[in-house]
N, CA, C and O atoms as a GROMACS GRO file, in nm:
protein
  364
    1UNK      N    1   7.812   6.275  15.822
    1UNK     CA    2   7.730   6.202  15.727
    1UNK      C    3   7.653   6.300  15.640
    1UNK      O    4   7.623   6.416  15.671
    2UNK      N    5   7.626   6.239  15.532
    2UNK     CA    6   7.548   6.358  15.468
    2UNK      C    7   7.398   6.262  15.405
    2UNK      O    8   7.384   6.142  15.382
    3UNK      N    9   7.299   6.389  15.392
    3UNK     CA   10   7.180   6.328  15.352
    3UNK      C   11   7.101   6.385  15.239
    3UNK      O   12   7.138   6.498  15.208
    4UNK      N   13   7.028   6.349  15.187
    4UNK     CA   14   6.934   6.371  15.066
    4UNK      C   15   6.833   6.482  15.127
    4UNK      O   16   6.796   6.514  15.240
    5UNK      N   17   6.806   6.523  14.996
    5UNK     CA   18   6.711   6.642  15.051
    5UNK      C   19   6.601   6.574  15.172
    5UNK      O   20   6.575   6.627  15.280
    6UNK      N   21   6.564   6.488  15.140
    6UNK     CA   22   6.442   6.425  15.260
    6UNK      C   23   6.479   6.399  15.377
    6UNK      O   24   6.399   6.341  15.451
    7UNK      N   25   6.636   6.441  15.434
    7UNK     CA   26   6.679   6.419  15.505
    7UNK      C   27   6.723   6.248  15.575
    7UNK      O   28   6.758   6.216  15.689
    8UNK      N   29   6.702   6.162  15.448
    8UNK     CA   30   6.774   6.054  15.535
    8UNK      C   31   6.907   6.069  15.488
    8UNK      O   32   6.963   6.143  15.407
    9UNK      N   33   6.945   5.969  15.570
    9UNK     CA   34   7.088   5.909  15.525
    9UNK      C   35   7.133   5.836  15.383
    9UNK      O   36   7.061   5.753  15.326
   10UNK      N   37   7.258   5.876  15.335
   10UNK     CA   38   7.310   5.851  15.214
   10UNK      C   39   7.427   5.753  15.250
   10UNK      O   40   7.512   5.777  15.335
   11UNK      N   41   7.418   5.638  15.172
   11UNK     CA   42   7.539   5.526  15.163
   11UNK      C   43   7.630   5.490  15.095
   11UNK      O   44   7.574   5.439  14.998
   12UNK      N   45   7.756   5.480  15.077
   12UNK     CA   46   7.849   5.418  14.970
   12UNK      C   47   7.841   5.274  14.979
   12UNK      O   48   7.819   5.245  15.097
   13UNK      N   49   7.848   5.168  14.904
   13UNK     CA   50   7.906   5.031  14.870
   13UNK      C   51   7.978   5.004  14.857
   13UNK      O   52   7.988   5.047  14.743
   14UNK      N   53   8.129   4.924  14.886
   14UNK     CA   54   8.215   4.934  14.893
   14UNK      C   55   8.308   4.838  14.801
   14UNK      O   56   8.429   4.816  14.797
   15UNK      N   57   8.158   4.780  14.709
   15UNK     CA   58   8.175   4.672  14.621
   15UNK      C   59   8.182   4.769  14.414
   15UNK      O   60   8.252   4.752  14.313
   16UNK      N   61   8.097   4.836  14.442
   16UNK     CA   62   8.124   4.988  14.377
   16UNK      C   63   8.256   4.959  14.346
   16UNK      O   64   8.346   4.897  14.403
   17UNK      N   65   8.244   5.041  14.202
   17UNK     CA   66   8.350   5.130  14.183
   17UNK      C   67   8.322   5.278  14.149
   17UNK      O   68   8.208   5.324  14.159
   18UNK      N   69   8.442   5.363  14.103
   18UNK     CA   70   8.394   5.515  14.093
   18UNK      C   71   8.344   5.512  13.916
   18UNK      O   72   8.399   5.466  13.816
   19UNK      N   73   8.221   5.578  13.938
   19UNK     CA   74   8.132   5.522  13.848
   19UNK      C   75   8.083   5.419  13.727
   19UNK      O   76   8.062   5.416  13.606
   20UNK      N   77   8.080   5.330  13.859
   20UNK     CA   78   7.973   5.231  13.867
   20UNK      C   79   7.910   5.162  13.988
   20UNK      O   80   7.961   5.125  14.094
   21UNK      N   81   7.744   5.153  13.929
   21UNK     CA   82   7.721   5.089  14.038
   21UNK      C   83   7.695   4.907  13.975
   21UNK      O   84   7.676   4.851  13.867
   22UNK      N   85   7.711   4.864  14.145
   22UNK     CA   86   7.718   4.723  14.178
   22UNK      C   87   7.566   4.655  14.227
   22UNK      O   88   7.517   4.546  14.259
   23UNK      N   89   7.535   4.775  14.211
   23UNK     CA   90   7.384   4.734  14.340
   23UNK      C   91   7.252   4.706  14.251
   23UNK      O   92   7.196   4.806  14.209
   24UNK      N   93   7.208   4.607  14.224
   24UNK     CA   94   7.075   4.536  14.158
   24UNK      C   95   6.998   4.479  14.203
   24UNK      O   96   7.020   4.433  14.316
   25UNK      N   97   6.890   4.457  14.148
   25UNK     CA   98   6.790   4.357  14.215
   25UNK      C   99   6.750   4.332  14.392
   25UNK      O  100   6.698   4.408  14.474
   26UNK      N  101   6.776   4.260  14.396
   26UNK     CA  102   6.722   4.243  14.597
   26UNK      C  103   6.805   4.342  14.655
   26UNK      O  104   6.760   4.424  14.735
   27UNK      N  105   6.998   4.339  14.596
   27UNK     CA  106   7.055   4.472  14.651
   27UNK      C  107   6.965   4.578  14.662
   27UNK      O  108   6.917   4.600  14.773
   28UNK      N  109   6.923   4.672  14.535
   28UNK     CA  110   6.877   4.743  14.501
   28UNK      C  111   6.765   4.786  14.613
   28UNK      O  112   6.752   4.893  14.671
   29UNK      N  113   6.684   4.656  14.622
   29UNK     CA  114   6.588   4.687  14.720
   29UNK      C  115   6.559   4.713  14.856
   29UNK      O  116   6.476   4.777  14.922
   30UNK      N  117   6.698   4.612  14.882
   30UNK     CA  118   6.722   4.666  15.082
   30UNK      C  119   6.791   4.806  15.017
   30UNK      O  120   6.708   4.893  15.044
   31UNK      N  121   6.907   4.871  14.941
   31UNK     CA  122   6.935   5.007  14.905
   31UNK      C  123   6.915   5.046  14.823
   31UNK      O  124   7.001   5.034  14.736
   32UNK      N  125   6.814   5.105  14.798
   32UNK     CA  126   6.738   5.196  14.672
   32UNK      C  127   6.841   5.277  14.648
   32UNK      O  128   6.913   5.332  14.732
   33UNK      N  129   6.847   5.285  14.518
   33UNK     CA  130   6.999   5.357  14.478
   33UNK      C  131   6.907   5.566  14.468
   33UNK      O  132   6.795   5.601  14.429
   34UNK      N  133   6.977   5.615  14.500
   34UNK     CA  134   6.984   5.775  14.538
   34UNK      C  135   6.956   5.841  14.362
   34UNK      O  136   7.045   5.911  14.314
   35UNK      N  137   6.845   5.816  14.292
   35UNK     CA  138   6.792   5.852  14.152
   35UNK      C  139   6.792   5.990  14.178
   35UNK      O  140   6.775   6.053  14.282
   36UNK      N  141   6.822   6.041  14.010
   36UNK     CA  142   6.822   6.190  13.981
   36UNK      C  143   6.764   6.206  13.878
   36UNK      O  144   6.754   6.129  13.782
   37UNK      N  145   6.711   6.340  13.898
   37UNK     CA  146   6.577   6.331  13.765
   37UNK      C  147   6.714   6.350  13.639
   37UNK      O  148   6.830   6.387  13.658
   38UNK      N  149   6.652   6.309  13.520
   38UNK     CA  150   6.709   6.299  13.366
   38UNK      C  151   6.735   6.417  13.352
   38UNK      O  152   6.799   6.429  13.247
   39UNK      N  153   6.722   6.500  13.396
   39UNK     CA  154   6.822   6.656  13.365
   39UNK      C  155   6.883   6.687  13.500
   39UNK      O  156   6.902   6.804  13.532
   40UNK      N  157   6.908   6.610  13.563
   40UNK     CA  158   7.015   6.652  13.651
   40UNK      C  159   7.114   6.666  13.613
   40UNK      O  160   7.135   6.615  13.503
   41UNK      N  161   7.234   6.743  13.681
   41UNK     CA  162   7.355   6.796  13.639
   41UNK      C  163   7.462   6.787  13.750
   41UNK      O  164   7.430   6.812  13.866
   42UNK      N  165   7.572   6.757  13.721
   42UNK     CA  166   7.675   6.692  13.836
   42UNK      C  167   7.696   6.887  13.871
   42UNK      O  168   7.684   6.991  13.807
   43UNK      N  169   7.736   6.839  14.021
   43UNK     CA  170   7.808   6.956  14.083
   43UNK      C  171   7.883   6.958  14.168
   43UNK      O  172   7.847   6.930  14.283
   44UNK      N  173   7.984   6.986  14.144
   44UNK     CA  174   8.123   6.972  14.242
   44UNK      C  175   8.138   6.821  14.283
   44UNK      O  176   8.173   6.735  14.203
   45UNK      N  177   8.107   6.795  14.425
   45UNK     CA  178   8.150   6.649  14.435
   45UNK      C  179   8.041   6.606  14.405
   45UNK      O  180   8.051   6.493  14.453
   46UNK      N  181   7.947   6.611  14.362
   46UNK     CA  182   7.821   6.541  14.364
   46UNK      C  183   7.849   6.514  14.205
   46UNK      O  184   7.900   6.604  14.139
   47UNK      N  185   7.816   6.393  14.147
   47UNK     CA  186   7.824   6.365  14.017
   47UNK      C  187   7.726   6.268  13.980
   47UNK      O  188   7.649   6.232  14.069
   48UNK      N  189   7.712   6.205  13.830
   48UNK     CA  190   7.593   6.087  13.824
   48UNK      C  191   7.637   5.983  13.759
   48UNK      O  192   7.716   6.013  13.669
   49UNK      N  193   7.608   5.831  13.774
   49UNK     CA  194   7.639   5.740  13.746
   49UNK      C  195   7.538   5.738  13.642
   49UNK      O  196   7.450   5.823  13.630
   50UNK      N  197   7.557   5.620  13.556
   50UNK     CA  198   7.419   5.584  13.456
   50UNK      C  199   7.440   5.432  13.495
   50UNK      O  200   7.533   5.356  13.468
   51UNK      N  201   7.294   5.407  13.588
   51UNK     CA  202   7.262   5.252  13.609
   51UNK      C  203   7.224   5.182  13.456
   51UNK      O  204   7.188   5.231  13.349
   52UNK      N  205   7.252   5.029  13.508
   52UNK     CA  206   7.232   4.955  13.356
   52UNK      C  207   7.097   4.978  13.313
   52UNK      O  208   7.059   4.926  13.208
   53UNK      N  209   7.018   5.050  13.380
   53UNK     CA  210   6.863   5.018  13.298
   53UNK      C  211   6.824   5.188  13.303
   53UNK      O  212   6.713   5.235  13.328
   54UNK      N  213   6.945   5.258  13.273
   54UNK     CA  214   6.945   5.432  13.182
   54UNK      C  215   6.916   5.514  13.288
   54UNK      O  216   6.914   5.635  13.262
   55UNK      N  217   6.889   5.475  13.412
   55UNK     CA  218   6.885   5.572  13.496
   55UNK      C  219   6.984   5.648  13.552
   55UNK      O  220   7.097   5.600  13.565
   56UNK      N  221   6.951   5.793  13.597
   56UNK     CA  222   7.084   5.852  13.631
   56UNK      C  223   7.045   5.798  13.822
   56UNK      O  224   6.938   5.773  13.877
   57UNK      N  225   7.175   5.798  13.869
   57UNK     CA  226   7.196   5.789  13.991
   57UNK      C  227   7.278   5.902  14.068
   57UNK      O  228   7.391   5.902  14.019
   58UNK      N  229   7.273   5.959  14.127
   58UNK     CA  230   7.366   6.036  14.250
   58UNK      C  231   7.491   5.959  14.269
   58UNK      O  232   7.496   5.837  14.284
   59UNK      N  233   7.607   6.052  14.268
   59UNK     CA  234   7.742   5.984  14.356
   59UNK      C  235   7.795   6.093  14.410
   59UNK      O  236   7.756   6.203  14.370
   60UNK      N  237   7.906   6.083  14.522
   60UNK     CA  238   7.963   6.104  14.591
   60UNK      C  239   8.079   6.080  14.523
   60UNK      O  240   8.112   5.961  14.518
   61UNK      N  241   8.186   6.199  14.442
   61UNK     CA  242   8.334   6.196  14.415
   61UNK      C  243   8.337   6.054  14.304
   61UNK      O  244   8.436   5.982  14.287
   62UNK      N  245   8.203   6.037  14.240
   62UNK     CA  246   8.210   5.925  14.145
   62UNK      C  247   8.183   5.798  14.199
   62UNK      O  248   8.205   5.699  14.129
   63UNK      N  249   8.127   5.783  14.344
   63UNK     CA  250   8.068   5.648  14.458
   63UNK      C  251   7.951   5.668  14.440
   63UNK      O  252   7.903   5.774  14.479
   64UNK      N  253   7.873   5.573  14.377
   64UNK     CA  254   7.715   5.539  14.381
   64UNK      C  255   7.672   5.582  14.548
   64UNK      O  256   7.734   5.539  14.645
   65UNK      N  257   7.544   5.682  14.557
   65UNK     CA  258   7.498   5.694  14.699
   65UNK      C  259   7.357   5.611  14.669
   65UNK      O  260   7.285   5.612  14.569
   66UNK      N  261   7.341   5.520  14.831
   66UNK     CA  262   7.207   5.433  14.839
   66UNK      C  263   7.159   5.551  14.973
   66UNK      O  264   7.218   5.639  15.035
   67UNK      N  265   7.027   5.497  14.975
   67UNK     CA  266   6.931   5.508  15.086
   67UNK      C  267   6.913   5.352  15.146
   67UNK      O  268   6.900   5.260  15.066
   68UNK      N  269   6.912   5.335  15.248
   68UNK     CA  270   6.893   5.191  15.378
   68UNK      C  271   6.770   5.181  15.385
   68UNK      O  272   6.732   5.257  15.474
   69UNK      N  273   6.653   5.108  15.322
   69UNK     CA  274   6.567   5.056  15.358
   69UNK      C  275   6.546   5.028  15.516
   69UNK      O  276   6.426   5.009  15.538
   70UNK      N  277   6.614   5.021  15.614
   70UNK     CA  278   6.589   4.995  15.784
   70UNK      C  279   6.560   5.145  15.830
   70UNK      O  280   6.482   5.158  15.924
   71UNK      N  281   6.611   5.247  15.778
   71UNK     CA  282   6.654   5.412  15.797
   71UNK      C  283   6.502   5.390  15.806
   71UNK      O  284   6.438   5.332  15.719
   72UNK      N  285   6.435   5.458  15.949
   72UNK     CA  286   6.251   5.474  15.928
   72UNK      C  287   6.273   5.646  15.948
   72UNK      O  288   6.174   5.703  15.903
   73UNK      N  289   6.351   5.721  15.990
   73UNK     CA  290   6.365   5.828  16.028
   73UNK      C  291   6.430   5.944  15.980
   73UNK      O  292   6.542   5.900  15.953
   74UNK      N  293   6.431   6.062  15.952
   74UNK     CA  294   6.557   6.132  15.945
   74UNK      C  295   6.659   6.127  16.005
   74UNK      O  296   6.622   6.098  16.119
   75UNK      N  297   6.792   6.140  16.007
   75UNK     CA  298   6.889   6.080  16.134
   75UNK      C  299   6.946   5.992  16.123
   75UNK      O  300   7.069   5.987  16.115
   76UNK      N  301   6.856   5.883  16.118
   76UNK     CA  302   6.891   5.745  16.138
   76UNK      C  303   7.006   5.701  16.031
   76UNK      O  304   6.986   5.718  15.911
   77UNK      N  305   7.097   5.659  16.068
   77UNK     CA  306   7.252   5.571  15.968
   77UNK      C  307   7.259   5.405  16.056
   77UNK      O  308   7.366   5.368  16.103
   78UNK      N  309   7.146   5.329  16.066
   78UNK     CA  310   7.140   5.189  16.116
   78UNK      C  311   7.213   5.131  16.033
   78UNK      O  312   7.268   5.028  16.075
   79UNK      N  313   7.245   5.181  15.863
   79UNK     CA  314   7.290   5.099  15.763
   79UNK      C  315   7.455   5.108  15.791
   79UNK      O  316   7.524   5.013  15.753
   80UNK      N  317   7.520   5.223  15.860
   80UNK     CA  318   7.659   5.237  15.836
   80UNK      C  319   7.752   5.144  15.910
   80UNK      O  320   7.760   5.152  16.032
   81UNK      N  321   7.828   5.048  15.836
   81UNK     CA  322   7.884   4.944  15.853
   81UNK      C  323   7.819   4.772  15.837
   81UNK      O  324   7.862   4.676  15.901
   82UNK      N  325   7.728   4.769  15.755
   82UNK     CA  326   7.661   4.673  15.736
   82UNK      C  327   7.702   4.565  15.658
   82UNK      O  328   7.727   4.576  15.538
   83UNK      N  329   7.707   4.500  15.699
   83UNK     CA  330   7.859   4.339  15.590
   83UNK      C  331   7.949   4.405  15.619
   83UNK      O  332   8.038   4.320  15.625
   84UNK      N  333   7.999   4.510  15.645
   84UNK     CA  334   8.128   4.598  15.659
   84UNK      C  335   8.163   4.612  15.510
   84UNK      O  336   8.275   4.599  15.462
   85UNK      N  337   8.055   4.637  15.446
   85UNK     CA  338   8.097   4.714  15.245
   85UNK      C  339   7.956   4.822  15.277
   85UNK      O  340   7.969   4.919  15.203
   86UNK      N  341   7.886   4.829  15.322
   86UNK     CA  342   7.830   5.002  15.321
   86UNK      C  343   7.883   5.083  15.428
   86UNK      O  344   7.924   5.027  15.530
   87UNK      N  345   7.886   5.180  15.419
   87UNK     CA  346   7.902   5.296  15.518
   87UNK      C  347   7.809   5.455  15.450
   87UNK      O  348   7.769   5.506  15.346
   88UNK      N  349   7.814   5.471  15.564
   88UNK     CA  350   7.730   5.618  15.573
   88UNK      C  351   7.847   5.745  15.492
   88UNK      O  352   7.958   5.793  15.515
   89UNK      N  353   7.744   5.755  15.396
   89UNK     CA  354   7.829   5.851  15.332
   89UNK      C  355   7.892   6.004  15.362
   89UNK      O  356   7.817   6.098  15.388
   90UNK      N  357   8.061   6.020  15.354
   90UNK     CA  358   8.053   6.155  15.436
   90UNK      C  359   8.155   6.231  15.308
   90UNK      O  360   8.230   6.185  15.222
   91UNK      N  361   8.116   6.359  15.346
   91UNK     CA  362   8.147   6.438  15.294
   91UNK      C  363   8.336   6.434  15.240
   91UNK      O  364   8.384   6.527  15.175
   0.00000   0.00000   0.00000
């Protein structure tokens, strides 16, 4: 699994496509989508989506990455397999 600098856990959606994200509103809020400051710059597999309201987002190989609102910990992947359309994002 891989994680954000703060050390939680990072998620794919499986409702996604490769860049775009699917995830809004109440989505949005149980998975806060993985934001990158406005001069971020893609690198290697790491790349950026542009959410509908101009923000850049983090992806994975062009997969929107979330953070799990349940995640209270570093470590923690409670979110991976959830509806069975997130999983814990891996390398």
């Amino acid at each position: 699994m891989i994680a954000a600098e703060n050390g939680m856990t990072l998620y794919t959606y499986k409702k996604d496509e490769k860049g775009e994200s699917y995830c809004y509103d109440k989505c949005a809020t149980n998975w806060p989508p993985y934001l990158a400051e406005a001069s971020a710059a893609a690198d290697g597999d790491y790349t950026l989506v542009e959410r509908k309201d101009g923000k850049k987002q983090w992806a994975l190989k062009g997969m929107p990455l979330y953070f799990w609102m349940k995640d209270a910990k570093k470590g923690d992947a409670t979110g991976d397999g959830v509806g069975e359309v997130w999983d814990a994002a891996r390398p």
